[in-house]
Residue frames as qw, qx, qy, qz and C-alpha x, y, z in Angstrom:
[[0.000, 0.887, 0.461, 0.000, 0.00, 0.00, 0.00],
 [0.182, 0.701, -0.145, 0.674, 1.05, 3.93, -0.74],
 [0.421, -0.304, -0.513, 0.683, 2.69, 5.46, 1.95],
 [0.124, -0.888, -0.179, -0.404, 0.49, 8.75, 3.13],
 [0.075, 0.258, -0.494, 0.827, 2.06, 11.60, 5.82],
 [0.134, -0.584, -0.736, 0.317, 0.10, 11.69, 9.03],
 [0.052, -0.800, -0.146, -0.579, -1.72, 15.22, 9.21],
 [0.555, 0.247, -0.172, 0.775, -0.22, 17.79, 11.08],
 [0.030, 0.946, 0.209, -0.247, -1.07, 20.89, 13.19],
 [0.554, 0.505, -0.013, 0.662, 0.86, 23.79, 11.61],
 [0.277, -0.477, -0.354, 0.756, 2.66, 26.01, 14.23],
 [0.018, 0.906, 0.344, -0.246, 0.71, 29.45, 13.94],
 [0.551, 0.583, 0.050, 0.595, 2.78, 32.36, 11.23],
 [0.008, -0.695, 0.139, -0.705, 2.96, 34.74, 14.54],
 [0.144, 0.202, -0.677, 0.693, 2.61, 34.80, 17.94],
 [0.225, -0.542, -0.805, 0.087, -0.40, 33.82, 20.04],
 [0.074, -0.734, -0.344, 0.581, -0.90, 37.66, 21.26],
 [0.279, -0.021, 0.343, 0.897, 0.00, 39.32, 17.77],
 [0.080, -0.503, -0.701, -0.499, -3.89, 39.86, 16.73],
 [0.206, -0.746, -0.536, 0.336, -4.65, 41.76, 19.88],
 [0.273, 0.080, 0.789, -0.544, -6.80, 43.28, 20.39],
 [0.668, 0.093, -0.109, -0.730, -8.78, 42.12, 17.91],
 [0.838, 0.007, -0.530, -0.132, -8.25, 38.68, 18.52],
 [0.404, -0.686, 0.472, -0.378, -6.96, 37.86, 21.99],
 [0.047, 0.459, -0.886, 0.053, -3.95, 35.27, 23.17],
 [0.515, -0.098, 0.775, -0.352, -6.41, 33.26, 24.61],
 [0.806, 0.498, 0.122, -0.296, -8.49, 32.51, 21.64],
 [0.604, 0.526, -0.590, -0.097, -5.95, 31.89, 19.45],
 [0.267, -0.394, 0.840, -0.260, -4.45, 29.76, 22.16],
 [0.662, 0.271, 0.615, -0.332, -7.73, 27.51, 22.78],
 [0.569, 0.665, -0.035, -0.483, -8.22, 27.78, 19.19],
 [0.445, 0.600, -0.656, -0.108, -5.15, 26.71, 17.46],
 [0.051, -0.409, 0.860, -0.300, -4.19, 24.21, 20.27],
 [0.396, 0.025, 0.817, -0.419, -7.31, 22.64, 21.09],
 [0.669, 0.450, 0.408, -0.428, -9.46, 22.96, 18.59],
 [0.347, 0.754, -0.488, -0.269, -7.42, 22.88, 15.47],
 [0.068, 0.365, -0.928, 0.034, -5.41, 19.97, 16.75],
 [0.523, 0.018, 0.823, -0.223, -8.50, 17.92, 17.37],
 [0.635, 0.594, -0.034, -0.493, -9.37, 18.19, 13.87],
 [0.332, 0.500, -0.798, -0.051, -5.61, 16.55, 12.74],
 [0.017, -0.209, 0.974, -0.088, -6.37, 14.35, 15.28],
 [0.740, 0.272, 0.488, -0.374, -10.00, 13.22, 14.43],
 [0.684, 0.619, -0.200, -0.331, -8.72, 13.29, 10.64],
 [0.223, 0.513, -0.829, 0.025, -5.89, 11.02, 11.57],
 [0.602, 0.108, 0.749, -0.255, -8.25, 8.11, 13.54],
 [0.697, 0.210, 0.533, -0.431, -9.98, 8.16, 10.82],
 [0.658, 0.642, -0.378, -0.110, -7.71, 7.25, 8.11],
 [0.158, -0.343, 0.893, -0.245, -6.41, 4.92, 10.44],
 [0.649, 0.184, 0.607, -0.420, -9.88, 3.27, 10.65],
 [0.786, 0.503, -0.065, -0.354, -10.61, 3.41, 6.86],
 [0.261, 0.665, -0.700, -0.018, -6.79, 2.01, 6.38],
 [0.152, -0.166, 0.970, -0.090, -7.33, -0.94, 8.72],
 [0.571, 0.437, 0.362, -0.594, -10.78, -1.66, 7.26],
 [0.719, 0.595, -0.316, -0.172, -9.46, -2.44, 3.93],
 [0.126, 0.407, -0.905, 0.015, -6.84, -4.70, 5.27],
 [0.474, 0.095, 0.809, -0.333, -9.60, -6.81, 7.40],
 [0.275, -0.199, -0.727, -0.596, -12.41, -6.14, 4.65],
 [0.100, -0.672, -0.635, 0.368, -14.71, -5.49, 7.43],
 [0.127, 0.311, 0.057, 0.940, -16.16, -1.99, 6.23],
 [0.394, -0.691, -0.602, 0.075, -19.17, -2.18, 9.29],
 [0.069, -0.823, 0.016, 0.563, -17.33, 1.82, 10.65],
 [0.347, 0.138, 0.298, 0.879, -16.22, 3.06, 6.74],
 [0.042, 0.755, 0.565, 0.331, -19.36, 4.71, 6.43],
 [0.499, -0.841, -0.173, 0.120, -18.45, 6.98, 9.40],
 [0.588, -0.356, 0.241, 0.685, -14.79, 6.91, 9.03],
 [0.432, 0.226, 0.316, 0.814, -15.43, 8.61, 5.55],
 [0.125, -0.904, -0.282, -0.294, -17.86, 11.41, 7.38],
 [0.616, -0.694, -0.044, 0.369, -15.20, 11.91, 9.78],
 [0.661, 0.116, 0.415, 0.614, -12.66, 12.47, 6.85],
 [0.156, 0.571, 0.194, 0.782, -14.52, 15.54, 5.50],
 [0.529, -0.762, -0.371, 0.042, -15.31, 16.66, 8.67],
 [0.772, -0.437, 0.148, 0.437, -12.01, 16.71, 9.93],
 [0.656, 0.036, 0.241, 0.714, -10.12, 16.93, 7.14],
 [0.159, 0.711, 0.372, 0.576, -12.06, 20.24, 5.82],
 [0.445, -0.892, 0.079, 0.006, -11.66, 21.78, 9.63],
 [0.588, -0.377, 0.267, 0.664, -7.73, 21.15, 9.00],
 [0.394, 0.580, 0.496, 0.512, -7.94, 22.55, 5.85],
 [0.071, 0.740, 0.321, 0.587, -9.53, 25.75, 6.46],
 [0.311, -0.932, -0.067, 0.173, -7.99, 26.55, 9.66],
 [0.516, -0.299, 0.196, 0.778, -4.44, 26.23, 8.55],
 [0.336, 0.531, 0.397, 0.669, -5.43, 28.29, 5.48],
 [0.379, -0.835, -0.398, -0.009, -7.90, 30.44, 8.37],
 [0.612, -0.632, 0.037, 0.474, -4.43, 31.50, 10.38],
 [0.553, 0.364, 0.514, 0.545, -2.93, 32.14, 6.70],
 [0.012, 0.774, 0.494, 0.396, -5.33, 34.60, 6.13],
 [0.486, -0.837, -0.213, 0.138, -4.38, 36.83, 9.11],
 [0.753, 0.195, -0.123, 0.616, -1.53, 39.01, 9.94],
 [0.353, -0.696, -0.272, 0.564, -0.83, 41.60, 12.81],
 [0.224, -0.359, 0.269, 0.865, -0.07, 43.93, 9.89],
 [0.081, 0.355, 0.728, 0.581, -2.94, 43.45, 7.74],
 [0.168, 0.549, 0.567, -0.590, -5.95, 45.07, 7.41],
 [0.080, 0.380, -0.299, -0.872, -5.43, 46.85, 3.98],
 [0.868, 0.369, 0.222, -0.247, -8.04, 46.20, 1.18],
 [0.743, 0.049, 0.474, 0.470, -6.30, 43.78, -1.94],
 [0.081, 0.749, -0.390, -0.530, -4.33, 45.38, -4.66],
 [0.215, 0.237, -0.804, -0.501, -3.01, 44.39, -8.79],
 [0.246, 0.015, -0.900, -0.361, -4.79, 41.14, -10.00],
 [0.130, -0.231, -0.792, 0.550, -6.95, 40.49, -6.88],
 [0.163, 0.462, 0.219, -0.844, -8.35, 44.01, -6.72],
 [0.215, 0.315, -0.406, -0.831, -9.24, 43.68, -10.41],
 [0.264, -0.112, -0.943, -0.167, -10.78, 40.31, -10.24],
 [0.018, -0.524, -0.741, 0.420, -13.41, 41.04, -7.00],
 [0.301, 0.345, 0.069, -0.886, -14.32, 44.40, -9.07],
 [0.187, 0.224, -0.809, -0.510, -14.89, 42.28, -11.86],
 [0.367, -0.130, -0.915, -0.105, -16.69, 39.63, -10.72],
 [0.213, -0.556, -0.719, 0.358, -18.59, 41.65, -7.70],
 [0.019, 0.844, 0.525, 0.113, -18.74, 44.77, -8.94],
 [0.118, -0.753, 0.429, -0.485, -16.56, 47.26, -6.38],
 [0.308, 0.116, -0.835, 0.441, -14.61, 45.78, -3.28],
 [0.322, -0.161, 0.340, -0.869, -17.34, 47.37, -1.53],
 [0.721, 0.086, -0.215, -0.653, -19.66, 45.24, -3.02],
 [0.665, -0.004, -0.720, 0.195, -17.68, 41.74, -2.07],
 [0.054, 0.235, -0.571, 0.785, -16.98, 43.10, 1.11],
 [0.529, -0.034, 0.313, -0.788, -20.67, 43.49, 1.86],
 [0.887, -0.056, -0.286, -0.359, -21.88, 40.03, 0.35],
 [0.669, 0.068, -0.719, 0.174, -18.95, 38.35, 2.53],
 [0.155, -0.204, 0.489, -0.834, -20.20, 40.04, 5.28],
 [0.764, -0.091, 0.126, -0.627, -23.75, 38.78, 5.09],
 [0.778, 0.180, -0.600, -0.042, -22.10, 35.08, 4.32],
 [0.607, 0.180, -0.707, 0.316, -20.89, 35.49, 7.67],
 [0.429, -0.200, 0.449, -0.758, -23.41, 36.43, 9.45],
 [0.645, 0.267, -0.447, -0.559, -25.10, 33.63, 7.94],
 [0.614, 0.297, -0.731, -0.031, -23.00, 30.83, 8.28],
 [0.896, -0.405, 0.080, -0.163, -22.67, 27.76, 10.41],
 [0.849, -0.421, 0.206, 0.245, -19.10, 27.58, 10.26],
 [0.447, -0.166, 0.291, 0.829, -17.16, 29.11, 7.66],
 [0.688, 0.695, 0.209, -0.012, -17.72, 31.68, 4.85],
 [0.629, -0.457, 0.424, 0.464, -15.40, 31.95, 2.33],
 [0.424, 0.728, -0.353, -0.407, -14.12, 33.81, -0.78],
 [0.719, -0.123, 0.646, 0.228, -13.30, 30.86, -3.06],
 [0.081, 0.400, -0.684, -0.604, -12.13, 30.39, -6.92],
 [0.821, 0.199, 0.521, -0.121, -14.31, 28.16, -9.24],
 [0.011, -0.473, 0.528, 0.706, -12.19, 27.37, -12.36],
 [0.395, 0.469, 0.776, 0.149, -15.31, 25.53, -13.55],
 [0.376, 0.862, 0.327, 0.095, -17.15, 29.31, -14.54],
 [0.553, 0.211, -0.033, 0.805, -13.37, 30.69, -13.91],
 [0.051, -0.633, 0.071, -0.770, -14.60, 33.54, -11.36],
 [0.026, -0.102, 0.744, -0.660, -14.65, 34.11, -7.60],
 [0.600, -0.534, -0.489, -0.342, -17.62, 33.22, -5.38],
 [0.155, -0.432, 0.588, -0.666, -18.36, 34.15, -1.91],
 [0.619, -0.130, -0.710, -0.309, -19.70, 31.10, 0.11],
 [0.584, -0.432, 0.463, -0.508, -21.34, 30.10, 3.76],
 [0.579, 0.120, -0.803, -0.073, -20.41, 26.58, 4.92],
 [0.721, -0.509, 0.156, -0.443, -22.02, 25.35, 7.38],
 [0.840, -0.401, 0.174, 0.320, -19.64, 22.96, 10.02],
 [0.289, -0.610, 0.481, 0.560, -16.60, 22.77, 7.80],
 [0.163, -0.130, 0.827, 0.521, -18.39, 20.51, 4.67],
 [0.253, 0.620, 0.743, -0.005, -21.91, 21.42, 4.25],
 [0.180, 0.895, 0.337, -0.230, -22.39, 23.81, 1.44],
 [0.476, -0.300, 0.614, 0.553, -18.99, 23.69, -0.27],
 [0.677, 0.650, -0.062, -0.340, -19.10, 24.37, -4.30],
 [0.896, 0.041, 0.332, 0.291, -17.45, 20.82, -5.86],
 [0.831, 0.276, 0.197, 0.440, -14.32, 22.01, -7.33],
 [0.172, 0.895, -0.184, 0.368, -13.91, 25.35, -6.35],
 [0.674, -0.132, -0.461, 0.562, -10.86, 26.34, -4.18],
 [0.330, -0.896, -0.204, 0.214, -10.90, 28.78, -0.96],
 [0.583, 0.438, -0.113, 0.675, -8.61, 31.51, -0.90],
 [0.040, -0.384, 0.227, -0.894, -9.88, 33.42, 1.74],
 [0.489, -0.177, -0.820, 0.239, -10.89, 31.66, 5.22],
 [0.302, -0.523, 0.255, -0.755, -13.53, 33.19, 8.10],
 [0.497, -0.172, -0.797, 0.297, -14.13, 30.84, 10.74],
 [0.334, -0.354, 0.105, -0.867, -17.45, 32.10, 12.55],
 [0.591, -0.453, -0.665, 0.064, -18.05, 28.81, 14.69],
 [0.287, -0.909, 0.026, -0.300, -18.82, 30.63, 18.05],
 [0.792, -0.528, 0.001, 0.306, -15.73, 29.22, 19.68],
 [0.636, 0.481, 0.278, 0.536, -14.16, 31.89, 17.49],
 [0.057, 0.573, 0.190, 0.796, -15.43, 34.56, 18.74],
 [0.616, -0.601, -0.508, 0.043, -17.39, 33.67, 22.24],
 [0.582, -0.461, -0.200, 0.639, -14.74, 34.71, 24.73],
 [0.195, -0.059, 0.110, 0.973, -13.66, 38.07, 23.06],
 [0.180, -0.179, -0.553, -0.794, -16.71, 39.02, 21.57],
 [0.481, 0.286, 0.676, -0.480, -20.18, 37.26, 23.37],
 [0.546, 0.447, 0.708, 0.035, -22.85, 36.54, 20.75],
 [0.197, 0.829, -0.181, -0.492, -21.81, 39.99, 18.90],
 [0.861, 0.162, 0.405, 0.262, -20.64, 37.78, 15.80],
 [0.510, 0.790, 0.213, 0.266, -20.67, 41.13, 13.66],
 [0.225, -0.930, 0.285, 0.064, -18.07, 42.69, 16.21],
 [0.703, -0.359, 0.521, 0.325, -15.73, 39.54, 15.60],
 [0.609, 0.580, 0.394, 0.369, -16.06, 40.20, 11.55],
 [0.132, 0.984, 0.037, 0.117, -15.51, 43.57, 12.01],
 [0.604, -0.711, 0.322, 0.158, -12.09, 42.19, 13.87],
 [0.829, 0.129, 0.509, 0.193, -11.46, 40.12, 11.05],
 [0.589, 0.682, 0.188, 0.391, -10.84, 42.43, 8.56],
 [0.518, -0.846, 0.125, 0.027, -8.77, 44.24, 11.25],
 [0.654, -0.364, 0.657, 0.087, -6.24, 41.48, 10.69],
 [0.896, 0.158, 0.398, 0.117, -6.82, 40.07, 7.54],
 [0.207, -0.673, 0.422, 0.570, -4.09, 39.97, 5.00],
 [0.677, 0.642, -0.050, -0.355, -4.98, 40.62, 1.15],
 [0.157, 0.548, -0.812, -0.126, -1.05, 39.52, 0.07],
 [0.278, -0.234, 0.923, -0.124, -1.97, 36.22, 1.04],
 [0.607, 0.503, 0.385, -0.481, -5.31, 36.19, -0.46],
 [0.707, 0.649, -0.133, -0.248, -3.79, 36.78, -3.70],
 [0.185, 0.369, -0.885, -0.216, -1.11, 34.53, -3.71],
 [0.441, 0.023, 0.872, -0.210, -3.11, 32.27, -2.95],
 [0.650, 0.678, 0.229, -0.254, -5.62, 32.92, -6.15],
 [0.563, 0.710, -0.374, -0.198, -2.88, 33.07, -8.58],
 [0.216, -0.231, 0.938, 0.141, -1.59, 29.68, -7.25],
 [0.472, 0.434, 0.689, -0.337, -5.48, 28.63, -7.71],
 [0.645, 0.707, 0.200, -0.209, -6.62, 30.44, -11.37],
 [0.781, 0.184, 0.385, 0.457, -3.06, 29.59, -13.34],
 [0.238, 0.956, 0.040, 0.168, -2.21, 32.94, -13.39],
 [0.471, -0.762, 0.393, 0.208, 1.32, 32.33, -11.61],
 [0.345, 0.841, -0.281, -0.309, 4.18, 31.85, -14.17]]
């Protein structure tokens, strides 16, 4: 059989207190450490389970093992990208390719800005600015958990994470104060490399 890597937490791109005060040590703390890492480690049982399952040929837990998989694997996913997205220096709106694509395709930044705002008031668990190179133009989406409400084939580029254990401690039930933090923090440079690894526009 192929060898696979186990999944990973990735250590955080900053310090645990850089984001204050719109994000605060503790959250990230609880956040990255506890919750983050039980994602690697639910996505690692359960490619352990599907893995011995196919040696026995018993598949009586695959069914499960392969909900756990997108579960899991889509909460690793989108927090490491989530932390990505951030940067005690950001806040600025996007610039060159980026900037020219979200007018494009939404209109004015203003205009993305305000439909990924209402995605994340919205959501059950993420929204997210994603590529689709199926009609080849951005899309803002609400996922509910981490895999319900996904668009098959597009790719994120741009990660909010509005489960309340996101926001709870710093914030209370004020979701729209923790969005308003978010863009406090978030960091366009990354946004667009990340789209011009995603639409084949990198050289």
């Amino acid at each position: 059989m192929p060898e696979h890597s186990n999944p990973e937490l990735p250590p955080l791109p900053y310090d645990y207190d850089a984001l204050e005060p719109h994000i605060s040590e503790q959250v990230l703390t609880w956040h990255h450490d506890t919750h983050h890492q039980g994602y690697v480690n639910g996505l690692e049982s359960a490619e352990e389970t599907l893995a011995e399952n196919r040696e026995s040929g018993d598949h009586s837990s695959t069914a499960g093992a392969l909900g756990n998989v997108t579960h899991n694997g889509s909460g690793h996913y989108l927090h490491t990208l989530f932390w990505e997205n951030m940067d005690p220096e950001g806040g600025d709106e996007p610039e060159g390719d980026l900037a020219d694509r979200i007018e494009e395709d939404f209109g004015s930044y203003e205009g993305w800005e305000e439909e990924f705002r209402a995605a994340a008031s919205a959501a059950g668990g993420w929204a997210l600015l994603v590529y689709d190179p199926v009609a080849k133009q951005l899309r803002n989406v609400a996922v509910d958990k981490h895999d319900q409400g996904a668009l098959w084939g597009s790719h994120p580029i741009l990660a909010l994470d509005v489960w309340e254990h996101s926001y709870y401690y710093d914030y209370g039930p004020d979701r729209g104060d923790f969005i308003d933090a978010f863009f406090e923090v978030v960091d366009f440079d990354k946004v667009a490399e990340e789209y011009e690894k995603v639409s084949g526009r990198v050289e």
